[in-house]
Chimera marker file (.cmm) of the C-alpha trace (Angstrom):
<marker_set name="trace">
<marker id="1" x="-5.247" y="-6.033" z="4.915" r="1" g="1" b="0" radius="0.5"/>
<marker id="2" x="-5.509" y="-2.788" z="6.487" r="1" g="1" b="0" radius="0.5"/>
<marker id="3" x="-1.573" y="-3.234" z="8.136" r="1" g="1" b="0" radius="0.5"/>
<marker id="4" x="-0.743" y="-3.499" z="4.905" r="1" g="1" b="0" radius="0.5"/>
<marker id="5" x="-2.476" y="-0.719" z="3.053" r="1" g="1" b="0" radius="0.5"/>
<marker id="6" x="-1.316" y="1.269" z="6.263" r="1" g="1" b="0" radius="0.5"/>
<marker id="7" x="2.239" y="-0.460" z="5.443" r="1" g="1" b="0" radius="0.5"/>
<marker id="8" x="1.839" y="0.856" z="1.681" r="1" g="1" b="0" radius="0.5"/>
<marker id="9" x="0.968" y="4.404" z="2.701" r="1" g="1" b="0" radius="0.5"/>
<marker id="10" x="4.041" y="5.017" z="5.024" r="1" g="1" b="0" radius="0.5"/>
<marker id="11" x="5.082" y="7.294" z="2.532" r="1" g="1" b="0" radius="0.5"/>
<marker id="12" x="2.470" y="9.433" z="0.970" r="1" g="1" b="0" radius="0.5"/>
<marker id="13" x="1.420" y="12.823" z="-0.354" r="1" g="1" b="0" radius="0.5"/>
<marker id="14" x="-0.031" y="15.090" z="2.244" r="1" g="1" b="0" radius="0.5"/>
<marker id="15" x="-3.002" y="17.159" z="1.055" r="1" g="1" b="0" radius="0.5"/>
<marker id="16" x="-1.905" y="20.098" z="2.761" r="1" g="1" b="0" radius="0.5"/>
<marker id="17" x="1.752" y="20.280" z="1.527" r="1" g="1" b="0" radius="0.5"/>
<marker id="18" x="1.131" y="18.106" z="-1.579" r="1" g="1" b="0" radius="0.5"/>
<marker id="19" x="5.037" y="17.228" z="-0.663" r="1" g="1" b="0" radius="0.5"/>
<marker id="20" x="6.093" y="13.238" z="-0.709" r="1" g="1" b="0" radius="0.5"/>
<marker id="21" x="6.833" y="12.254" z="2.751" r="1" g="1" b="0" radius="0.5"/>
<marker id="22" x="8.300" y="9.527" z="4.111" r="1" g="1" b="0" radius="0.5"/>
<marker id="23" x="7.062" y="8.481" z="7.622" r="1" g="1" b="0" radius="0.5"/>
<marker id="24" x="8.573" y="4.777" z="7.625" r="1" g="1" b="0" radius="0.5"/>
<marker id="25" x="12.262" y="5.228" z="8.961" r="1" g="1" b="0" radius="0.5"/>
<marker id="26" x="10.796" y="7.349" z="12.302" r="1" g="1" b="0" radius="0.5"/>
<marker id="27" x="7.944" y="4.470" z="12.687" r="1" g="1" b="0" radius="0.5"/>
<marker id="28" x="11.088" y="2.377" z="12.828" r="1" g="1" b="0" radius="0.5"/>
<marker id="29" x="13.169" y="3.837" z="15.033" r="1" g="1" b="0" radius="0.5"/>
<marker id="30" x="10.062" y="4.427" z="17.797" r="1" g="1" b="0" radius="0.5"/>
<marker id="31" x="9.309" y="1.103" z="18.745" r="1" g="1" b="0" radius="0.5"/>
<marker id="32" x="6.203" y="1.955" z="20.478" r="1" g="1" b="0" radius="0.5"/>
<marker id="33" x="4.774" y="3.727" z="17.533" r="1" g="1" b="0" radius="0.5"/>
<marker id="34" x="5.715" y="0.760" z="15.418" r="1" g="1" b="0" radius="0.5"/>
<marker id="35" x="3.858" y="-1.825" z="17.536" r="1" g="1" b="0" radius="0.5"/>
<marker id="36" x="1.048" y="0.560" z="17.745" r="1" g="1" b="0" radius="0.5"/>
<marker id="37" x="0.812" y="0.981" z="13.557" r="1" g="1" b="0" radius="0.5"/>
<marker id="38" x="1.799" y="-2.638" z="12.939" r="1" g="1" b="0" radius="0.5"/>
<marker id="39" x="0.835" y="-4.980" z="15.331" r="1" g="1" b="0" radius="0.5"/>
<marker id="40" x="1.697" y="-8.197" z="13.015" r="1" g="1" b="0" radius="0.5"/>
<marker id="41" x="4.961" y="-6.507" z="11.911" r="1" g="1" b="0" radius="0.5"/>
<marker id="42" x="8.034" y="-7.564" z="14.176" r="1" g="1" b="0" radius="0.5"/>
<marker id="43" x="9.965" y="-4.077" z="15.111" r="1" g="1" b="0" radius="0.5"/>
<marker id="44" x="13.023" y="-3.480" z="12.489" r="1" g="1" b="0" radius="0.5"/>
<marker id="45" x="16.534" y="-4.216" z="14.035" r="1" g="1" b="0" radius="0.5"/>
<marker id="46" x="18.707" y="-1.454" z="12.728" r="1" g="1" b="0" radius="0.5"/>
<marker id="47" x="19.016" y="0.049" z="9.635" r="1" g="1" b="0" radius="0.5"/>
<marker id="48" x="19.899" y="-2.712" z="7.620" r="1" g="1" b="0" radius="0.5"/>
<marker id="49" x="15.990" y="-3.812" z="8.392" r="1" g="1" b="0" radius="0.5"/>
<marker id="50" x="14.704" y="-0.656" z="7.862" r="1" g="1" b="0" radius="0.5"/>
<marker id="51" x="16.312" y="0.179" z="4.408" r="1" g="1" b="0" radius="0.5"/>
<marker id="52" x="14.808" y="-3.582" z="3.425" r="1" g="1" b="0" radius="0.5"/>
<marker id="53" x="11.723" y="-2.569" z="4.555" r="1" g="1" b="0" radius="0.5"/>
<marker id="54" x="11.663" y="0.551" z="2.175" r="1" g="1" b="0" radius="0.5"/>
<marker id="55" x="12.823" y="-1.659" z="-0.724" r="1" g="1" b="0" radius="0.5"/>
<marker id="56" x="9.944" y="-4.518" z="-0.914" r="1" g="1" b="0" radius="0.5"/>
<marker id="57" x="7.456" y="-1.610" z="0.402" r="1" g="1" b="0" radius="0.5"/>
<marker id="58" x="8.862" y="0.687" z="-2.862" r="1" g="1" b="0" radius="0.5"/>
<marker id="59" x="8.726" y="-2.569" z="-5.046" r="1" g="1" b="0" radius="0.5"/>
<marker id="60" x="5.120" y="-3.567" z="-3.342" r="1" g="1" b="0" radius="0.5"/>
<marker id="61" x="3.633" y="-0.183" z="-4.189" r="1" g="1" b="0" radius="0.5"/>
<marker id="62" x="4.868" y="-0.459" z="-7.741" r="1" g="1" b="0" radius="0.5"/>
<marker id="63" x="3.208" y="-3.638" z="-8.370" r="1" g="1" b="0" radius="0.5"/>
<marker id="64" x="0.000" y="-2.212" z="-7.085" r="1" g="1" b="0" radius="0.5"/>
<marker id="65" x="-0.066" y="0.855" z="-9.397" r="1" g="1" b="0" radius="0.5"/>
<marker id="66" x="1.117" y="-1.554" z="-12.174" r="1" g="1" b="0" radius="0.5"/>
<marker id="67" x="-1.663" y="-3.974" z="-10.986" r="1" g="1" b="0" radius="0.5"/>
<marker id="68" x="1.106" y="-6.596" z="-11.047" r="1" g="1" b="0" radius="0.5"/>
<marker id="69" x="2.769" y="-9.030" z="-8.635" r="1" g="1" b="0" radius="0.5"/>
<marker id="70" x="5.846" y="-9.724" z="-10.087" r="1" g="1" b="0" radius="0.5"/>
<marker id="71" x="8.202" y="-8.041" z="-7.497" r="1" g="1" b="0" radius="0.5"/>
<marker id="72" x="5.852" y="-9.549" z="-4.764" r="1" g="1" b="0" radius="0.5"/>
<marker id="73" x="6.667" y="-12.898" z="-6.545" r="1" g="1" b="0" radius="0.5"/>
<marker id="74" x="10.668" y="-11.886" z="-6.644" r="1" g="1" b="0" radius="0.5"/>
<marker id="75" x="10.629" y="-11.377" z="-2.927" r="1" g="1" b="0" radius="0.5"/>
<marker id="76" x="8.508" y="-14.269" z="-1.853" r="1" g="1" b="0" radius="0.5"/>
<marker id="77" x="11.887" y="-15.973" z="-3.825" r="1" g="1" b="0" radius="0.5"/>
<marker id="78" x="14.257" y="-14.643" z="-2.070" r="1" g="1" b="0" radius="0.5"/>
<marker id="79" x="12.346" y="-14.729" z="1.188" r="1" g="1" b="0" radius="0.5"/>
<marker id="80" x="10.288" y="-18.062" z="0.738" r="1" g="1" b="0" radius="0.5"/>
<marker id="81" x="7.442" y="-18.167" z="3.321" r="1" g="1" b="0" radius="0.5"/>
<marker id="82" x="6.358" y="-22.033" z="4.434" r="1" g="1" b="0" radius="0.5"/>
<marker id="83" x="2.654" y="-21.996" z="4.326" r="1" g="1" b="0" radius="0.5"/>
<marker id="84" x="0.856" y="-25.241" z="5.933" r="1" g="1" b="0" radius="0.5"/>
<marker id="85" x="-3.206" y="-26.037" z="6.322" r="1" g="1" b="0" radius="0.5"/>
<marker id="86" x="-4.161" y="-26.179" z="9.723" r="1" g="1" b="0" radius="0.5"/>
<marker id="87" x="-7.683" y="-26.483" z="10.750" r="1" g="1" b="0" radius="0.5"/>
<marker id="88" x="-8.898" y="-25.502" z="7.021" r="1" g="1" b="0" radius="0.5"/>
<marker id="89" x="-7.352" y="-22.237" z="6.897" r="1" g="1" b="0" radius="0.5"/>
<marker id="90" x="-3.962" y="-21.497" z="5.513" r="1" g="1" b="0" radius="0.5"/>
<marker id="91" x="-1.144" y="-20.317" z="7.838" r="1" g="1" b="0" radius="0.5"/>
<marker id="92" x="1.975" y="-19.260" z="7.235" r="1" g="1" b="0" radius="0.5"/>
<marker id="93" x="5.281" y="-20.079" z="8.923" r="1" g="1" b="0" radius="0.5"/>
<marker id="94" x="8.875" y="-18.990" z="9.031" r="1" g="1" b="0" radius="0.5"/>
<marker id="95" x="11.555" y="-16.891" z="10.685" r="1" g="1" b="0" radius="0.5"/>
<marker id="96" x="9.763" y="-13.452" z="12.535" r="1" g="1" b="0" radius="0.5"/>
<marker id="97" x="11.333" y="-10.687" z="10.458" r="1" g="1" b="0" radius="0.5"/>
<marker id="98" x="9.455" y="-7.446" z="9.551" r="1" g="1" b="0" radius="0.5"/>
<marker id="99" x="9.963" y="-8.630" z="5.834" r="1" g="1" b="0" radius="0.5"/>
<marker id="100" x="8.741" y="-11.766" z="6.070" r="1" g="1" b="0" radius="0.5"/>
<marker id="101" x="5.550" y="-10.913" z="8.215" r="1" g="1" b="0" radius="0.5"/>
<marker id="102" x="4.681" y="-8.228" z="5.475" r="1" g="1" b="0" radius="0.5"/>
<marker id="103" x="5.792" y="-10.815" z="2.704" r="1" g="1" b="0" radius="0.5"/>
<marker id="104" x="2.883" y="-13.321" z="4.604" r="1" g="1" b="0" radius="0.5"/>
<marker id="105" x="0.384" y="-10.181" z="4.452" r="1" g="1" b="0" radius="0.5"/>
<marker id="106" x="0.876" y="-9.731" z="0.772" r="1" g="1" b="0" radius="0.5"/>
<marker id="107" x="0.509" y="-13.495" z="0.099" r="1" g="1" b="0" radius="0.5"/>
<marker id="108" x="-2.725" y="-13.786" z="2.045" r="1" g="1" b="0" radius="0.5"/>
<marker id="109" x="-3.946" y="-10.903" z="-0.210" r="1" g="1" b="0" radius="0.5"/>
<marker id="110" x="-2.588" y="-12.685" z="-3.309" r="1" g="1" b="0" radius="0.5"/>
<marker id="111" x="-4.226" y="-16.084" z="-1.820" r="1" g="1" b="0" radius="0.5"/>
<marker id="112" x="-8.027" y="-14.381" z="-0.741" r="1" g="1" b="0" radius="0.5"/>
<marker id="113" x="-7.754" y="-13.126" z="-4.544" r="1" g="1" b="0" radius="0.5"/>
<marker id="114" x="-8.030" y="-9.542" z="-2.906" r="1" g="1" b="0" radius="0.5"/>
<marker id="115" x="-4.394" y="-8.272" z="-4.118" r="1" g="1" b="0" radius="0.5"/>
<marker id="116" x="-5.503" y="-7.083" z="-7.488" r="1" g="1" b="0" radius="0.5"/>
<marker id="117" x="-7.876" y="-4.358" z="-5.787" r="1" g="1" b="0" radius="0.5"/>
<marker id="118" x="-5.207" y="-2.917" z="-4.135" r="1" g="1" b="0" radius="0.5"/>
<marker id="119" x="-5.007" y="0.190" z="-6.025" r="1" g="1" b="0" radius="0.5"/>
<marker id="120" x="-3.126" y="3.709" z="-6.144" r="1" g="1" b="0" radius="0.5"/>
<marker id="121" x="-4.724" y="7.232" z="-6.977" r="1" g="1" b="0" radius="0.5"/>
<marker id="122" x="-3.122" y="8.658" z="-9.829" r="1" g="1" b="0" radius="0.5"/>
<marker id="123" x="-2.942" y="12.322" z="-8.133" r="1" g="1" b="0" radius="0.5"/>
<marker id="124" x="-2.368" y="11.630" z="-4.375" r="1" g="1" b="0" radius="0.5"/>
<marker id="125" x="-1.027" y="7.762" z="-5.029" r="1" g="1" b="0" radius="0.5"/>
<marker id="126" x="-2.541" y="6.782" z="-1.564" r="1" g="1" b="0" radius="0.5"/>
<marker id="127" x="-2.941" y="3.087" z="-1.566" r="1" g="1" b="0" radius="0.5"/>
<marker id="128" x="-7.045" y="1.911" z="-0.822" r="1" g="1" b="0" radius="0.5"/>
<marker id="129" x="-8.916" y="-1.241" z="-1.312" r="1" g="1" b="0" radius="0.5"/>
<marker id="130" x="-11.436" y="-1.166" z="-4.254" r="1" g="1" b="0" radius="0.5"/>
<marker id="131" x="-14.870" y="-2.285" z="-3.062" r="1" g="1" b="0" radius="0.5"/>
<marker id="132" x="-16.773" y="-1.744" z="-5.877" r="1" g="1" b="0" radius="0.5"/>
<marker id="133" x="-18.872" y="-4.788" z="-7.830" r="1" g="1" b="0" radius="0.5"/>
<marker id="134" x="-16.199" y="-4.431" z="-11.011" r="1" g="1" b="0" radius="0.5"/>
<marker id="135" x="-13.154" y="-3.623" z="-9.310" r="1" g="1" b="0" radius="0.5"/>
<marker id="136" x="-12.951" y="-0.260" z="-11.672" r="1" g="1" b="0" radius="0.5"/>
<marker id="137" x="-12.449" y="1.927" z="-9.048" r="1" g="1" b="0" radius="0.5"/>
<marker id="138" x="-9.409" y="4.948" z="-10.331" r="1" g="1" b="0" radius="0.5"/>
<marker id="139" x="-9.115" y="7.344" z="-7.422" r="1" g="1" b="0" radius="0.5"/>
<marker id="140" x="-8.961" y="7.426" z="-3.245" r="1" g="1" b="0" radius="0.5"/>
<marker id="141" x="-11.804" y="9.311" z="-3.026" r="1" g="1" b="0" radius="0.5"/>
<marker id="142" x="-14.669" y="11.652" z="-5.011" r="1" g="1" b="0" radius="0.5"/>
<marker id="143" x="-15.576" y="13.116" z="-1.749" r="1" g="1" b="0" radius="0.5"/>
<marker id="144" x="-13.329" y="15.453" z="0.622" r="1" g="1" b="0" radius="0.5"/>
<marker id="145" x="-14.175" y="13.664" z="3.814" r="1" g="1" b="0" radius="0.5"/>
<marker id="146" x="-11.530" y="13.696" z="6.968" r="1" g="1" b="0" radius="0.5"/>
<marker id="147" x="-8.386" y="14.081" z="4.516" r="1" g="1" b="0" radius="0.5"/>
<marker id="148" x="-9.839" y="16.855" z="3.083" r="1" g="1" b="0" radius="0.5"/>
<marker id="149" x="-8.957" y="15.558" z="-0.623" r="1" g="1" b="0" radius="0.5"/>
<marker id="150" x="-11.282" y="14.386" z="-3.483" r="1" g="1" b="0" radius="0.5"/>
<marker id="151" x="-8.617" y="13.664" z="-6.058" r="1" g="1" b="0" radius="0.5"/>
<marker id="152" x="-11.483" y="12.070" z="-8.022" r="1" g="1" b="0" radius="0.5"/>
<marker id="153" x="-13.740" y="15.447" z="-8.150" r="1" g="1" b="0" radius="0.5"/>
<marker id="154" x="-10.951" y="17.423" z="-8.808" r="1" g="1" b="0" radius="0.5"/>
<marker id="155" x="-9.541" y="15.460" z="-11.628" r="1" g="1" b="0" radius="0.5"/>
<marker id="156" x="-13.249" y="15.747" z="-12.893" r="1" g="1" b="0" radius="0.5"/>
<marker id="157" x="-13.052" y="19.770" z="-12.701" r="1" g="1" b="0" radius="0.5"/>
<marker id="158" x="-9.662" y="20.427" z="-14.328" r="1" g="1" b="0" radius="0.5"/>
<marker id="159" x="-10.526" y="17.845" z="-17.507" r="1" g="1" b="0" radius="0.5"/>
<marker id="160" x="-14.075" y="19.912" z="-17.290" r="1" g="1" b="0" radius="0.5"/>
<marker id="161" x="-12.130" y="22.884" z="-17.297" r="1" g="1" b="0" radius="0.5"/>
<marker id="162" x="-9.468" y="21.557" z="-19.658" r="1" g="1" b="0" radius="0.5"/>
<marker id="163" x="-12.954" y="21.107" z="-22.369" r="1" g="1" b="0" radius="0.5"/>
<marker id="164" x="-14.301" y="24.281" z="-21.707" r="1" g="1" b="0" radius="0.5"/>
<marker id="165" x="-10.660" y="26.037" z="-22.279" r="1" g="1" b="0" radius="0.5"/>
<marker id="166" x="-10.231" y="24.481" z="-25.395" r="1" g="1" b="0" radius="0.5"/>
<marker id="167" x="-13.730" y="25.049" z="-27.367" r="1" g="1" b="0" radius="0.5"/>
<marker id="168" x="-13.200" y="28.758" z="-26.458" r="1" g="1" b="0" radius="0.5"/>
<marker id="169" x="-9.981" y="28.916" z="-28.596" r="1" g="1" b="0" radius="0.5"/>
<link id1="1" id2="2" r="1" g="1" b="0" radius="0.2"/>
<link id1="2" id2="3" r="1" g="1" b="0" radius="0.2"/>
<link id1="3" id2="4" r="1" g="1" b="0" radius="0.2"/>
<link id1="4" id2="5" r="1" g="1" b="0" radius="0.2"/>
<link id1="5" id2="6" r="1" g="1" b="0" radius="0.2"/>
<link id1="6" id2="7" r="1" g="1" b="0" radius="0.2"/>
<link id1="7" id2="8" r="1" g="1" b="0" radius="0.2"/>
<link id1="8" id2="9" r="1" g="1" b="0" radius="0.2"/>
<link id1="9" id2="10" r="1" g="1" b="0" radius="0.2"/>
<link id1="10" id2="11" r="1" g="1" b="0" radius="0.2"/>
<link id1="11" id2="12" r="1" g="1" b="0" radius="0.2"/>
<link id1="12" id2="13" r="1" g="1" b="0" radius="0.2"/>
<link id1="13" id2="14" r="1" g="1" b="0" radius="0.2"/>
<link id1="14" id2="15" r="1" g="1" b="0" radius="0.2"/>
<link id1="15" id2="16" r="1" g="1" b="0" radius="0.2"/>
<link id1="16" id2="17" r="1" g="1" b="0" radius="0.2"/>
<link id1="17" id2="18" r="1" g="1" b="0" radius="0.2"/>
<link id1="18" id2="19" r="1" g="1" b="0" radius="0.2"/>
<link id1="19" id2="20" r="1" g="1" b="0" radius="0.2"/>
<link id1="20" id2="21" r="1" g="1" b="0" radius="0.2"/>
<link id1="21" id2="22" r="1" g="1" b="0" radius="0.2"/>
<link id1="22" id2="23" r="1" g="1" b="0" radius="0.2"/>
<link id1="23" id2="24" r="1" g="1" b="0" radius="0.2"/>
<link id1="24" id2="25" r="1" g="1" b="0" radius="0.2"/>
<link id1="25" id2="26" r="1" g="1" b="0" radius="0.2"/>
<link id1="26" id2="27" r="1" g="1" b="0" radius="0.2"/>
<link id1="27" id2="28" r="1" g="1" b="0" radius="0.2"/>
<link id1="28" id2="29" r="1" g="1" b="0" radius="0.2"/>
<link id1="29" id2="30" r="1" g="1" b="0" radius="0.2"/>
<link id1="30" id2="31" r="1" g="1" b="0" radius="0.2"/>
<link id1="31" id2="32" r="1" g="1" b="0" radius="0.2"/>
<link id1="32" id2="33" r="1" g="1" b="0" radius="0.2"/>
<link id1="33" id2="34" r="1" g="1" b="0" radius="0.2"/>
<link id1="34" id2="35" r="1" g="1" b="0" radius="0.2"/>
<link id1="35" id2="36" r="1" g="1" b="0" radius="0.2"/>
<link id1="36" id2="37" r="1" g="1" b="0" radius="0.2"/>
<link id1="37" id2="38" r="1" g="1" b="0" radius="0.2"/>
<link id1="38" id2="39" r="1" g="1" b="0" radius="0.2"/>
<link id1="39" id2="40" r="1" g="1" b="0" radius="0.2"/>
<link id1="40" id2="41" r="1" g="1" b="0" radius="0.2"/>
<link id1="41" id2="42" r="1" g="1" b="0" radius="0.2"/>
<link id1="42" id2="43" r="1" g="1" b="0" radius="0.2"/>
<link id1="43" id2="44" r="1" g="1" b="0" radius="0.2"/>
<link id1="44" id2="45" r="1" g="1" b="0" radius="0.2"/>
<link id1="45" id2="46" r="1" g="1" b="0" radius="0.2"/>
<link id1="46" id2="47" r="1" g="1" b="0" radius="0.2"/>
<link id1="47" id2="48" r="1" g="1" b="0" radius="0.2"/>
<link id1="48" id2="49" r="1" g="1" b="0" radius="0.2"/>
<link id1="49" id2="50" r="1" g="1" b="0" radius="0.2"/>
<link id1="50" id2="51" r="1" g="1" b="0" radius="0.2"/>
<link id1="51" id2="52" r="1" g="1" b="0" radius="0.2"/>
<link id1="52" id2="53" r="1" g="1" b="0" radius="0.2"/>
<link id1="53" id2="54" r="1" g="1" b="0" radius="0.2"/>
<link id1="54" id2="55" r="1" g="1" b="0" radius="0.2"/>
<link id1="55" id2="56" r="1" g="1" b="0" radius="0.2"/>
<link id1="56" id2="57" r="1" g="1" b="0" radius="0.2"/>
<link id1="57" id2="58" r="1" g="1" b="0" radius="0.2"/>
<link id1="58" id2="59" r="1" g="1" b="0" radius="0.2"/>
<link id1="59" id2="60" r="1" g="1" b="0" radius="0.2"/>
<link id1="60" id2="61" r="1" g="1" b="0" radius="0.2"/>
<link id1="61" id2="62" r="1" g="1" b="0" radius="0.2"/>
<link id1="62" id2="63" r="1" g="1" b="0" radius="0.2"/>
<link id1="63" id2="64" r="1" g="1" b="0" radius="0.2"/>
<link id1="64" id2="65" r="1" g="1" b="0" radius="0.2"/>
<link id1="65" id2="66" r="1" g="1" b="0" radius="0.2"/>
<link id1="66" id2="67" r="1" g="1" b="0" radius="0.2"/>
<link id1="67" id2="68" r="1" g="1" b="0" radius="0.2"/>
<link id1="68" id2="69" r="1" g="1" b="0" radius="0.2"/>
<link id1="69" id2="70" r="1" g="1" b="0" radius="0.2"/>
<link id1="70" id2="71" r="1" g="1" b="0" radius="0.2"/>
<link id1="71" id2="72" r="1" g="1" b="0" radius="0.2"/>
<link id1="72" id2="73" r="1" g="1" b="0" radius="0.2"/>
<link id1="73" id2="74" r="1" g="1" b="0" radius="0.2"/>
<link id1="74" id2="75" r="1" g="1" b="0" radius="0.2"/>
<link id1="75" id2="76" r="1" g="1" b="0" radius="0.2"/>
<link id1="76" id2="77" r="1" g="1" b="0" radius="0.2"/>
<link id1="77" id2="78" r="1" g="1" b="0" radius="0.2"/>
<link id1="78" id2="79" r="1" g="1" b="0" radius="0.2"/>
<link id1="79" id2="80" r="1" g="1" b="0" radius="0.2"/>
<link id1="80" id2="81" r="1" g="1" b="0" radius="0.2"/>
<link id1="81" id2="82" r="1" g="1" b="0" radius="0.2"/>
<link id1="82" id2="83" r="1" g="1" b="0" radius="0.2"/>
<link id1="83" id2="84" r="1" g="1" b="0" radius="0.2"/>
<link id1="84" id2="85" r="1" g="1" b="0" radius="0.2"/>
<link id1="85" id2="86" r="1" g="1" b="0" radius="0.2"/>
<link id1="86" id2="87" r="1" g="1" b="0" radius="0.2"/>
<link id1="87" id2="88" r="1" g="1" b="0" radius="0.2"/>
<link id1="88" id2="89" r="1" g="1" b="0" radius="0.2"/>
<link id1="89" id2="90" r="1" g="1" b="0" radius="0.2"/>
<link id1="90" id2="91" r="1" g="1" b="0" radius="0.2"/>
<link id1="91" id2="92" r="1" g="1" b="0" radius="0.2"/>
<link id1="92" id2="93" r="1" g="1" b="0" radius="0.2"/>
<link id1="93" id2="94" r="1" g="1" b="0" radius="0.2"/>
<link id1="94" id2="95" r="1" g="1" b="0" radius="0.2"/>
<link id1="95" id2="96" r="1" g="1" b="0" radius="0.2"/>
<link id1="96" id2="97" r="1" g="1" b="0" radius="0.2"/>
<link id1="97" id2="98" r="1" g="1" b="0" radius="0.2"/>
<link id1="98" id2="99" r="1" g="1" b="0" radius="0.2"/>
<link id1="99" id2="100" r="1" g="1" b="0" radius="0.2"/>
<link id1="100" id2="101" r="1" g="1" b="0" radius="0.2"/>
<link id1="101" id2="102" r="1" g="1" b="0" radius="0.2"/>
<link id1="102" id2="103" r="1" g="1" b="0" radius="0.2"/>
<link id1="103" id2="104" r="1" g="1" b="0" radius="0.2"/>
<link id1="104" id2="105" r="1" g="1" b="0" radius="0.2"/>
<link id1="105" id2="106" r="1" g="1" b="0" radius="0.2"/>
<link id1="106" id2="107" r="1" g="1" b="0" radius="0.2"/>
<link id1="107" id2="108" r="1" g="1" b="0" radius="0.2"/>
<link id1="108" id2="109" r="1" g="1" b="0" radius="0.2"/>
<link id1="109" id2="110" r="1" g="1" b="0" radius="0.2"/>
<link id1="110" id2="111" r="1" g="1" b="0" radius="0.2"/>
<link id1="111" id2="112" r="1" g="1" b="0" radius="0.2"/>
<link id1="112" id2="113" r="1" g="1" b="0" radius="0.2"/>
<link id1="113" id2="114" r="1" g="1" b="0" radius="0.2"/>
<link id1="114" id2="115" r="1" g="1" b="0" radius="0.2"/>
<link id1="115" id2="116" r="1" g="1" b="0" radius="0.2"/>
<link id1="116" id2="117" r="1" g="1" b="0" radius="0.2"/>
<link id1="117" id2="118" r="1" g="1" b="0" radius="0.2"/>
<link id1="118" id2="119" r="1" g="1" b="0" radius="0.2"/>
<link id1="119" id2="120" r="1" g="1" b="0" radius="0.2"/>
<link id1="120" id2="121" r="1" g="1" b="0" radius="0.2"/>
<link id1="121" id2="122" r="1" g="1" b="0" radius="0.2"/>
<link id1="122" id2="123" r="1" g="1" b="0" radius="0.2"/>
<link id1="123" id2="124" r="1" g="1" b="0" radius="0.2"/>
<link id1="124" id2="125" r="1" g="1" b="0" radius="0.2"/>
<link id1="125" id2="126" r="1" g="1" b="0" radius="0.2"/>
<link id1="126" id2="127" r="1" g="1" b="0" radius="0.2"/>
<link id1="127" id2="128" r="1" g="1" b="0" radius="0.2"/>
<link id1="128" id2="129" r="1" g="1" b="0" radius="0.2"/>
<link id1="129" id2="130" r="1" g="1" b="0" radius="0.2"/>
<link id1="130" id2="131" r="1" g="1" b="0" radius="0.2"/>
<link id1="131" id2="132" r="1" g="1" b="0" radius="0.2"/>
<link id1="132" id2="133" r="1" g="1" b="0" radius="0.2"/>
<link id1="133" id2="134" r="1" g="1" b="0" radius="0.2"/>
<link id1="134" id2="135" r="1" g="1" b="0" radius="0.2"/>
<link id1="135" id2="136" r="1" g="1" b="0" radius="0.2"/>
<link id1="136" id2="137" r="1" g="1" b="0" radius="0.2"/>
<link id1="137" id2="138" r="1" g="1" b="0" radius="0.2"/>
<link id1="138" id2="139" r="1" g="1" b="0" radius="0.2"/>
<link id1="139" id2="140" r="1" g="1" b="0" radius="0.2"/>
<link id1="140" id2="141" r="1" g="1" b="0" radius="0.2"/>
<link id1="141" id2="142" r="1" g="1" b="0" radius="0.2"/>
<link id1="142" id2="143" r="1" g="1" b="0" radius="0.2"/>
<link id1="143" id2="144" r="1" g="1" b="0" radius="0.2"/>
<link id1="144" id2="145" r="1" g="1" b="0" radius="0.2"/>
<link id1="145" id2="146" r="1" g="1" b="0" radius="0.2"/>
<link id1="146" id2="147" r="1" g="1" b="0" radius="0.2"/>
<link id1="147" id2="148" r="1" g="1" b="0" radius="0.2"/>
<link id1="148" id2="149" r="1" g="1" b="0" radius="0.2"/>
<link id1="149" id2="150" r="1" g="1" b="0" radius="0.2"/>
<link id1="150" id2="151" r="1" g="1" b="0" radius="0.2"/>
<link id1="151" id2="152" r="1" g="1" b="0" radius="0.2"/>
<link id1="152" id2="153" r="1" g="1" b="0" radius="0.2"/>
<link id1="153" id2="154" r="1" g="1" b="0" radius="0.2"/>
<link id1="154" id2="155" r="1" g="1" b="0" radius="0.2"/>
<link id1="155" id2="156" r="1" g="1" b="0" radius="0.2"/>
<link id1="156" id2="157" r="1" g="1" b="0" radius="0.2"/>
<link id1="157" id2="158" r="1" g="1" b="0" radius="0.2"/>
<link id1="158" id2="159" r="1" g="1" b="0" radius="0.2"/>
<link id1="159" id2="160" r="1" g="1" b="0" radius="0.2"/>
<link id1="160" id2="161" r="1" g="1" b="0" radius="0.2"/>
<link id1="161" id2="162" r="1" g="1" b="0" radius="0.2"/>
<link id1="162" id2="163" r="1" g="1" b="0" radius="0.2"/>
<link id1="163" id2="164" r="1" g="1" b="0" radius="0.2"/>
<link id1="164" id2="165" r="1" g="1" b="0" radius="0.2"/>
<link id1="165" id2="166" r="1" g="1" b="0" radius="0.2"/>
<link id1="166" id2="167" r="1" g="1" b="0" radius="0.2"/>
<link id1="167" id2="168" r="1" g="1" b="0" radius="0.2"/>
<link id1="168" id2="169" r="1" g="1" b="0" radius="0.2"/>
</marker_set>
C-alpha cells in the first residue's frame, strides 16, 4: 500500500512553496531512483509509458478524493489483470508493465477492502491511509511533525478566526 500512496503523491503540494509539483516524469527517466521509490513498479519505457502513468495516477487520485473507484474500474477494463488463488492468497498475473503492476496494487487495495481509506487532504491533497476506528479521518495531519504542515490545525484556526471575524461585525 505504501508504493502506492507513494505512487499517488508523485505530484504534491510542498509546504514550503505551497506550489503543485510534479516529481513523476524525473522518477521516470532515473531508473535507479525509480527502482529505489517503486520496487514492484517495472521502470517506464519511454514517454509513451510515462504519460500513461500520469493518466491512471491523475484518474487514481481523483477517485480517492471522490471516494470512488470508477476510473480504477475503467482501467482494470482496458488493462484486465488475471488474478488466480494460489496457496489461499490471491495473486495476480499478467504482462510486467508499470500500469499494470500499479493497476494489481490498486486491486489488492480494492480486494483487502482498504481502498476506500485512501483519502486526500483538502488543503495540501497529500494522499494517506485513514487508520482511525470510523474511517472519518479529513486531513494529512493535525500535528506539524517532519513535513512541517498541520493542514488539520490550521484549517481549525482560520474557521476559528473566520467566527471570531464575523461576530465582531
Amino acid at each position: 500500500m505504501e508504493e502506492l500512496r507513494g505512487f499517488l503523491n508523485s505530484w504534491l503540494i510542498p509546504n514550503d512553496t505551497r506550489m503543485p509539483t510534479e516529481t513523476l516524469p524525473d522518477l521516470a527517466a532515473d531508473a535507479a531512483a525509480w527502482r529505489h521509490t517503486f520496487a514492484r513498479v517495472p521502470v517506464p519505457r519511454g514517454s509513451d509509458d510515462t504519460a500513461e502513468l500520469l493518466r491512471l495516477r491523475d484518474d487514481l487520485r481523483a477517485d480517492v478524493e471522490e471516494h470512488s473507484s470508477a476510473r480504477l474500474d475503467a482501467w482494470l477494463e482496458r488493462c484486465p489483470q488475471t488474478a488466480r488463488i494460489e496457496n489461499g492468497e490471491l495473486v495476480f498475473r499478467g504482462a510486467a508493465t508499470p500500469q499494470g503492476e500499479v493497476l494489481r496494487m490498486a486491486a489488492e487495495l480494492v480486494n483487502e477492502r482498504r481502498w476506500r481509506r485512501l483519502r486526500a487532504c483538502p488543503d495540501c491533497r497529500w494522499i494517506f491511509y485513514d487508520q482511525s476506528r470510523n474511517n472519518s479521518r479529513t486531513w494529512c495531519s493535525m500535528y506539524a511533525g517532519d513535513s512541517g504542515r498541520a493542514c488539520g490545525s490550521i484549517a481549525k484556526v482560520k474557521r476559528m478566526r473566520s467566527r471570531k471575524a464575523a461576530r465582531a461585525t
